[in-house]
N, CA, C and O atoms as a MOPAC input file, in Angstrom:
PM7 MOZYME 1SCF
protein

 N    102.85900 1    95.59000 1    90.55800 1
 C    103.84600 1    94.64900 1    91.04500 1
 C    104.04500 1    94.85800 1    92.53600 1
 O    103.93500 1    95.89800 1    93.18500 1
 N    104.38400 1    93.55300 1    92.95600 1
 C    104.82300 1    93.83500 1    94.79500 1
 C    106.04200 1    93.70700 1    94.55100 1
 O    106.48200 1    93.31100 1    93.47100 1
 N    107.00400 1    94.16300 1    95.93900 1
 C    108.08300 1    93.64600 1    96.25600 1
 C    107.99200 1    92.41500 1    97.30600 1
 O    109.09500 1    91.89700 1    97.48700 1
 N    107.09800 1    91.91800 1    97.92500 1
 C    107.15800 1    90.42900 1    98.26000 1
 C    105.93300 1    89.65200 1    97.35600 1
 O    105.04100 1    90.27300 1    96.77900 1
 N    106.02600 1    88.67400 1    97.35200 1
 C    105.25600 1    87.81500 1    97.22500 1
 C    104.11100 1    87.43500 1    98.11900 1
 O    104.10400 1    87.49000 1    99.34900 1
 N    102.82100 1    86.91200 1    97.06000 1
 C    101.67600 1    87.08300 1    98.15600 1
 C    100.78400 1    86.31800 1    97.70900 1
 O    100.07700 1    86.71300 1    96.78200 1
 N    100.60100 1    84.99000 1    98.28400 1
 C     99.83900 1    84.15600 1    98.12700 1
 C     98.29600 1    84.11000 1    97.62800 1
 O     97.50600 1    84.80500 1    98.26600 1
 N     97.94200 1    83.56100 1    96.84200 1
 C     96.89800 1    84.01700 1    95.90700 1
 C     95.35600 1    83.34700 1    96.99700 1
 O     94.20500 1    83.68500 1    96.72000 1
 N     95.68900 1    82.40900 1    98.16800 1
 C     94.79400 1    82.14600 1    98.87300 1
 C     94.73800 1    83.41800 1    99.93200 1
 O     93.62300 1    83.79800 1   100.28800 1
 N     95.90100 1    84.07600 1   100.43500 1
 C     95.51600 1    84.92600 1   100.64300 1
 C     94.95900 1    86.25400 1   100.48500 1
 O     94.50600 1    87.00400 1   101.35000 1
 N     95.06800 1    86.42100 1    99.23200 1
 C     94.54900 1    87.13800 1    98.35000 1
 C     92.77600 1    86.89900 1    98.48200 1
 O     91.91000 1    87.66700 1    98.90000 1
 N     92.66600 1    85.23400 1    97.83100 1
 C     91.10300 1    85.77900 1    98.32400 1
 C     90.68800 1    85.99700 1    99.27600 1
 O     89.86200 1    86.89400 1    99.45000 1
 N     91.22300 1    85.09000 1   100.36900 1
 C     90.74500 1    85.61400 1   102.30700 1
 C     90.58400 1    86.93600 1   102.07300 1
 O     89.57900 1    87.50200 1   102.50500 1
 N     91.63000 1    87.68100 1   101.29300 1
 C     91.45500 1    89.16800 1   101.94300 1
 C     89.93500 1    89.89300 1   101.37300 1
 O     89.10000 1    90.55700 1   101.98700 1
 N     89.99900 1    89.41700 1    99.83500 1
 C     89.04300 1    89.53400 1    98.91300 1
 C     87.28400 1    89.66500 1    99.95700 1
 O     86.50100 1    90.59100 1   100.17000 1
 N     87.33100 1    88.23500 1   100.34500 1
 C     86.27800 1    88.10000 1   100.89200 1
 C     86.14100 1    88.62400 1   102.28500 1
 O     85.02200 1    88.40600 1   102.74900 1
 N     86.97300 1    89.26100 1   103.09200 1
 C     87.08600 1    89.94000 1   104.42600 1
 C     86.43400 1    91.56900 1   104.12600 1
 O     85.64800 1    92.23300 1   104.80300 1
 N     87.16800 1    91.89900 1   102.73600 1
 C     86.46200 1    93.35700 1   102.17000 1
 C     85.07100 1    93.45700 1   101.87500 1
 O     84.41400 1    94.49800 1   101.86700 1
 N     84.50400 1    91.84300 1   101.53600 1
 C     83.10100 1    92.48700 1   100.97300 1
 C     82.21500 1    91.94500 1   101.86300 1
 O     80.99800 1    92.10000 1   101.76700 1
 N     82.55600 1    91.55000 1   102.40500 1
 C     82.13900 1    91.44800 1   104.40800 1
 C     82.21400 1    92.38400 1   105.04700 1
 O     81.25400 1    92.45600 1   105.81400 1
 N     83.23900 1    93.59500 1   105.18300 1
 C     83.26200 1    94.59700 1   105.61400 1
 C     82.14400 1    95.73600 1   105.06700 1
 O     81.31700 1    96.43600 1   105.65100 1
 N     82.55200 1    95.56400 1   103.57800 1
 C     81.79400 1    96.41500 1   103.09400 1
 C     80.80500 1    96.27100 1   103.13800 1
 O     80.36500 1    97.41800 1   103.21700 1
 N     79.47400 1    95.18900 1   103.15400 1
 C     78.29900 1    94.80100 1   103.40700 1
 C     77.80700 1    95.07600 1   104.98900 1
 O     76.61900 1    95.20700 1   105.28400 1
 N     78.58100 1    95.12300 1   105.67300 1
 C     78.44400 1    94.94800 1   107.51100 1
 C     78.26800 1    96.88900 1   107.15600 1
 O     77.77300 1    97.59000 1   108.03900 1
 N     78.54300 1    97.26500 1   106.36400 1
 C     78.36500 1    98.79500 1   106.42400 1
 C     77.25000 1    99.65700 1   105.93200 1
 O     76.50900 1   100.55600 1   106.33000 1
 N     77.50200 1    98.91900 1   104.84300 1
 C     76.40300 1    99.52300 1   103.65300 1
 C     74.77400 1    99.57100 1   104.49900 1
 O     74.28400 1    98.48400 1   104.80800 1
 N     74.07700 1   100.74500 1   104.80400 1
 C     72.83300 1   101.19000 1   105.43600 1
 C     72.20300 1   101.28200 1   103.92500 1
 O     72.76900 1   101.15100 1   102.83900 1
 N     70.78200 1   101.56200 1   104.25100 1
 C     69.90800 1   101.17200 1   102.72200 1
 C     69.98400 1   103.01600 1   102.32900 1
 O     69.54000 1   103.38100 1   101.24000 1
 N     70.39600 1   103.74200 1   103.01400 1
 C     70.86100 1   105.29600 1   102.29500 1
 C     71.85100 1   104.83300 1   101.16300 1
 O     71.73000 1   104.90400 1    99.94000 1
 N     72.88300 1   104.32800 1   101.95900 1
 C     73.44800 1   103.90500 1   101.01800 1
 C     73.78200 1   103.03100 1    99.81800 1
 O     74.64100 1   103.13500 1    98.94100 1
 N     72.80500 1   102.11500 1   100.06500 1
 C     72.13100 1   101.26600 1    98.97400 1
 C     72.00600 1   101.96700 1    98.00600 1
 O     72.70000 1   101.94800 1    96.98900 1
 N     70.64800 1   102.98900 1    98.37600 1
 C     69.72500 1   103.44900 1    97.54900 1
 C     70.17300 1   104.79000 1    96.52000 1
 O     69.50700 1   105.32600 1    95.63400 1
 N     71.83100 1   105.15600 1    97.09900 1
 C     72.72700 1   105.91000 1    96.51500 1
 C     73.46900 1   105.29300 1    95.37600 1
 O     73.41900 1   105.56600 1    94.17700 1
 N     74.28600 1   104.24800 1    96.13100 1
 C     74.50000 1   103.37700 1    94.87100 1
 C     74.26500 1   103.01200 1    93.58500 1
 O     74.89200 1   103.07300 1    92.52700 1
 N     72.69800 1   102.42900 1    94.10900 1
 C     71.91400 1   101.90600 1    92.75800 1
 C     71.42700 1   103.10500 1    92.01300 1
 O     71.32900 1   103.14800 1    90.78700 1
 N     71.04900 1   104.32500 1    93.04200 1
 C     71.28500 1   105.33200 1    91.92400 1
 C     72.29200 1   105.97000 1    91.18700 1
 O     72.19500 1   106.86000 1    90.34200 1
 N     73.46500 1   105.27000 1    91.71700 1
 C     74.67800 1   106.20800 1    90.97000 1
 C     74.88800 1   105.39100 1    89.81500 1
 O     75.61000 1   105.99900 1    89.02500 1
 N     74.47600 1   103.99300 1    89.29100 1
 C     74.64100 1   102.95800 1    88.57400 1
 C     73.62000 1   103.27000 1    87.40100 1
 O     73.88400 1   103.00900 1    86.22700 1
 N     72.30200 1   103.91700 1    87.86300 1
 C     71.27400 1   104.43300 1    87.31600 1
 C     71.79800 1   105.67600 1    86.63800 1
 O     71.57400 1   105.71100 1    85.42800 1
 N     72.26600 1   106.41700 1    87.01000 1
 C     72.95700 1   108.13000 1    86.38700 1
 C     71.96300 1   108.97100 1    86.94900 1
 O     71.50300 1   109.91600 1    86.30900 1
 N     71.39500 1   108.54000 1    88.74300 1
 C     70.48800 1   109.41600 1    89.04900 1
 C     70.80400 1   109.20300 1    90.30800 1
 O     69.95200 1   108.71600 1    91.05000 1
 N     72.43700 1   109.61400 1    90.92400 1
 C     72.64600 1   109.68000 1    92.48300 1
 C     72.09000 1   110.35900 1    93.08100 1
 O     72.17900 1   111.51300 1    92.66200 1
 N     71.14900 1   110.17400 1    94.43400 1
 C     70.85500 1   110.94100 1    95.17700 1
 C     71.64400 1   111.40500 1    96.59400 1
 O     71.47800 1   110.84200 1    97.67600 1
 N     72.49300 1   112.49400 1    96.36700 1
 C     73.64200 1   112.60300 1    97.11700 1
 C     72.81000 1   113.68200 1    98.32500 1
 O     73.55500 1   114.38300 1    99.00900 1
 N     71.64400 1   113.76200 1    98.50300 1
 C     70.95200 1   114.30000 1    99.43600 1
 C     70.87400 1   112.88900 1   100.65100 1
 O     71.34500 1   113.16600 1   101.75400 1
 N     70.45700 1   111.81700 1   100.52000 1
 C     70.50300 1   110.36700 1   100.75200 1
 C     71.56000 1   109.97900 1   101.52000 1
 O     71.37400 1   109.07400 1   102.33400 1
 N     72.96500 1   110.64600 1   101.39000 1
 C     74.15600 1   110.15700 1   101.99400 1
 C     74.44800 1   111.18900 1   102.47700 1
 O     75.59800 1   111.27900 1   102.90400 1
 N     73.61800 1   112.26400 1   102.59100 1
 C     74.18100 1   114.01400 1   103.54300 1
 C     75.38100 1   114.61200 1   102.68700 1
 O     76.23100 1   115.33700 1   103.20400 1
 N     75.39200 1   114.24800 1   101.30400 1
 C     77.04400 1   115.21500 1   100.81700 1
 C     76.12600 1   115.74600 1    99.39300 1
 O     76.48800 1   115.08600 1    98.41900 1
 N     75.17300 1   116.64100 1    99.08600 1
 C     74.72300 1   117.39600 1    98.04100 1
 C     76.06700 1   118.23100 1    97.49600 1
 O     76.08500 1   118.44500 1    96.28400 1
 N     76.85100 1   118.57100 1    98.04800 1
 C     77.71000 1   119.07100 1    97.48300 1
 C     78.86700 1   118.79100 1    96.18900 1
 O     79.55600 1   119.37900 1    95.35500 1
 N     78.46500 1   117.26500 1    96.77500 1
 C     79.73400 1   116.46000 1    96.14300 1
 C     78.96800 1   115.99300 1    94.73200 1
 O     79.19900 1   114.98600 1    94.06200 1
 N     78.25600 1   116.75400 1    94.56200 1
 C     77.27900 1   115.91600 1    93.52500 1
 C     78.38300 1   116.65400 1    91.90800 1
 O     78.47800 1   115.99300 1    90.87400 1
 N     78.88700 1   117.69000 1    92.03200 1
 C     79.68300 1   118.19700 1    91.14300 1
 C     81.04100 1   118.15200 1    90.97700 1
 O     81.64900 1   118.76500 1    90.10000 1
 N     81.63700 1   117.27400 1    91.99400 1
 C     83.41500 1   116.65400 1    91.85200 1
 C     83.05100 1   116.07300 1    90.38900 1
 O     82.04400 1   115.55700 1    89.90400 1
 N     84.67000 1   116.48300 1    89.79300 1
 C     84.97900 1   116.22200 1    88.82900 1
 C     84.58000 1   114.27800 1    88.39900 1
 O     83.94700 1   113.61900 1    87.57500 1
 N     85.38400 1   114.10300 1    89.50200 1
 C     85.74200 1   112.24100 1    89.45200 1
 C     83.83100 1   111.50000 1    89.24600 1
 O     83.26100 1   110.64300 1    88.57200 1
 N     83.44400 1   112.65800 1    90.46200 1
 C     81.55300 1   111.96000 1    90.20500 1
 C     80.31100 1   111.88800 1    88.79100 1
 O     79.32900 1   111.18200 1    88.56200 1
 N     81.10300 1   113.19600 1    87.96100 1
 C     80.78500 1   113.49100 1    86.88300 1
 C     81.28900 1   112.56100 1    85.86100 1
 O     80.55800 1   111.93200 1    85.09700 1
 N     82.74700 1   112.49300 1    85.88600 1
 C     83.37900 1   111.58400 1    85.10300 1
 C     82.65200 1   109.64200 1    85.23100 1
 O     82.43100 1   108.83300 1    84.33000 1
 N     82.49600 1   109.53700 1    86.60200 1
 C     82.07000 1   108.29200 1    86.39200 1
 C     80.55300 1   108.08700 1    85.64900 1
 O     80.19600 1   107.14800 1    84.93900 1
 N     79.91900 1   109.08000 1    85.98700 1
 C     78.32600 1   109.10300 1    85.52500 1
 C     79.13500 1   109.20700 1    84.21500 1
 O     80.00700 1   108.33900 1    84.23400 1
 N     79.16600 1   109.77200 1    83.34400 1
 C     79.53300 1   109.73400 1    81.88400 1
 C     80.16600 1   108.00100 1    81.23100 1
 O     79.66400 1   107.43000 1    80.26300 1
 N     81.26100 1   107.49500 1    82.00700 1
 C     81.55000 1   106.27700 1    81.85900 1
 C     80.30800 1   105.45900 1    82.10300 1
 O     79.98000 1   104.73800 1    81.16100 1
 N     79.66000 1   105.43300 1    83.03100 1
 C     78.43700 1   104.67600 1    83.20300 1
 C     77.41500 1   104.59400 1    81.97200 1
 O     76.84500 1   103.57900 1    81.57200 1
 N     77.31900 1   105.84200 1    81.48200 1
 C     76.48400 1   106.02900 1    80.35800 1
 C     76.77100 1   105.65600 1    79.44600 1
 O     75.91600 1   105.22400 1    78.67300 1
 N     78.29800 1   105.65600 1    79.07700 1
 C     79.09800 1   104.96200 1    77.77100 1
 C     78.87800 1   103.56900 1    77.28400 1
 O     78.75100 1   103.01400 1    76.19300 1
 N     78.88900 1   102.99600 1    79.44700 1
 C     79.01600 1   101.29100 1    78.97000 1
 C     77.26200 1   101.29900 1    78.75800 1
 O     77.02600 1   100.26200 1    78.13900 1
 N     76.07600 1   101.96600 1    78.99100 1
 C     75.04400 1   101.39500 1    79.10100 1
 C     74.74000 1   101.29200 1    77.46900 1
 O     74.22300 1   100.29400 1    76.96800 1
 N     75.18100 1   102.60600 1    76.62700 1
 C     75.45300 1   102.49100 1    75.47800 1
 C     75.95800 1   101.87600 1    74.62000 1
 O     75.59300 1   102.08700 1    73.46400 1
 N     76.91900 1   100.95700 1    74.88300 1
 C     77.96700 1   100.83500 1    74.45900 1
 C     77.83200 1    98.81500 1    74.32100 1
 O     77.84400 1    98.06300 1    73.34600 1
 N     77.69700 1    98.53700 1    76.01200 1
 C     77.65500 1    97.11000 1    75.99700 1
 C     76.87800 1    97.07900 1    77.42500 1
 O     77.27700 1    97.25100 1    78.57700 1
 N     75.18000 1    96.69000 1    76.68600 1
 C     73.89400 1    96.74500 1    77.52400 1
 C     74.35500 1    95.49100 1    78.81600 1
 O     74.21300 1    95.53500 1    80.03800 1
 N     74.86800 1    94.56500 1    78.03200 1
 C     74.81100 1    93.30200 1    79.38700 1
 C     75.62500 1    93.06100 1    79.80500 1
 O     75.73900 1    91.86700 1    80.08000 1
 N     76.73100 1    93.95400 1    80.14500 1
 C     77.68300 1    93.83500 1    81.04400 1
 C     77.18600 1    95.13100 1    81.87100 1
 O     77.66300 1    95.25600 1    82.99900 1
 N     76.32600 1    96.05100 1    81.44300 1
 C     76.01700 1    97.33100 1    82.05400 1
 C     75.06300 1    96.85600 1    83.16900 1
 O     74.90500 1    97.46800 1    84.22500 1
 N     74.19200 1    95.24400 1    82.70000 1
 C     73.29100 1    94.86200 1    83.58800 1
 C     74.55600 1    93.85900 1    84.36600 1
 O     74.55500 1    94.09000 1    85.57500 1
 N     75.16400 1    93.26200 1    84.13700 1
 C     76.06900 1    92.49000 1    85.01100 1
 C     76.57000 1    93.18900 1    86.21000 1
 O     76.67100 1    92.82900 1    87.38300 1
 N     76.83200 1    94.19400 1    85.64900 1
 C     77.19800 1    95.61000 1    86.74300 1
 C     76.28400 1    95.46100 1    87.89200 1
 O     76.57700 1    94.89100 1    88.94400 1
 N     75.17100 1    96.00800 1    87.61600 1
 C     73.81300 1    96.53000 1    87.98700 1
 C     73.40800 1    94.56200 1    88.96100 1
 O     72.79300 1    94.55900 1    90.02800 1
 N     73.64500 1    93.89800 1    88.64100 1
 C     73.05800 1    92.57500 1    89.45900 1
 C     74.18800 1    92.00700 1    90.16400 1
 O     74.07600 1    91.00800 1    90.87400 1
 N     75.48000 1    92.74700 1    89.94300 1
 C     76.57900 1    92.45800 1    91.35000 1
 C     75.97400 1    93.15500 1    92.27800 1
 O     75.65500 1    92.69700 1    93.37500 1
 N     75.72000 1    94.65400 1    91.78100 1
 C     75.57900 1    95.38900 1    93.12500 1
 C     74.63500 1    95.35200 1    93.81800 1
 O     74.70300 1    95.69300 1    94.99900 1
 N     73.06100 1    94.75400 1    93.01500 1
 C     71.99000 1    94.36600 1    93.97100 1
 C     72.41700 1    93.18700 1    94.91500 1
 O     71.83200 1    92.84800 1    95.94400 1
 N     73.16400 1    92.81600 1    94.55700 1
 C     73.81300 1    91.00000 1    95.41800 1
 C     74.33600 1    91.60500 1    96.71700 1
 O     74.06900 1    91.45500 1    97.90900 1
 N     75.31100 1    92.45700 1    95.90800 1
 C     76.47300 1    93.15900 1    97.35300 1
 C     75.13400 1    93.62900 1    98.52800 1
 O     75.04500 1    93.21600 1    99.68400 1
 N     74.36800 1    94.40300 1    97.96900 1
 C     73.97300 1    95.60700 1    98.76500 1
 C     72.38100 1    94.46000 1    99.57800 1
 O     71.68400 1    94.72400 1   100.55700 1
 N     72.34800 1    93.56500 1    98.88700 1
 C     71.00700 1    92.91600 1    99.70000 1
 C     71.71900 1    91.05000 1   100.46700 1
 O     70.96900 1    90.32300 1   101.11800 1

């Protein structure tokens, strides 16, 4: 919930200002991190943070990832063909 009100056109402006941003950023390291983290095979050598390859939260998502690929295949690919869109 907000405490003001907030226009749902501006809402998408903002929507679409983020994935403009985020695209104006994204380098193909980071692409190629991505699509491997979607895969359950991040290469966190790729983005210079090997370390981070064992945070709790990074583990936890690889496991969720694996659930939905298990779980419900074509939304796991719906996933997987936003982020080739975003990232190309």
């Amino acid at each position: 919930m907000t405490k003001a009100r907030v226009n749902l056109d501006d809402l998408l402006e903002t929507r679409e200002r983020l994935v403009a941003d985020i695209r104006s950023r994204l380098d193909e390291k980071a692409g190629t991190f991505l699509l491997g983290l979607h895969d359950s095979t991040p290469d966190f050598d790729a983005i210079e943070r090997p370390q981070e390859a064992d945070l709790p939260a990074v583990r936890w998502k690889l496991i969720n990832l694996e659930k939905l690929k298990r779980d419900n295949l074509a939304k796991y690919a719906e996933h997987k063909a936003a982020l080739e869109a975003l990232i190309r």
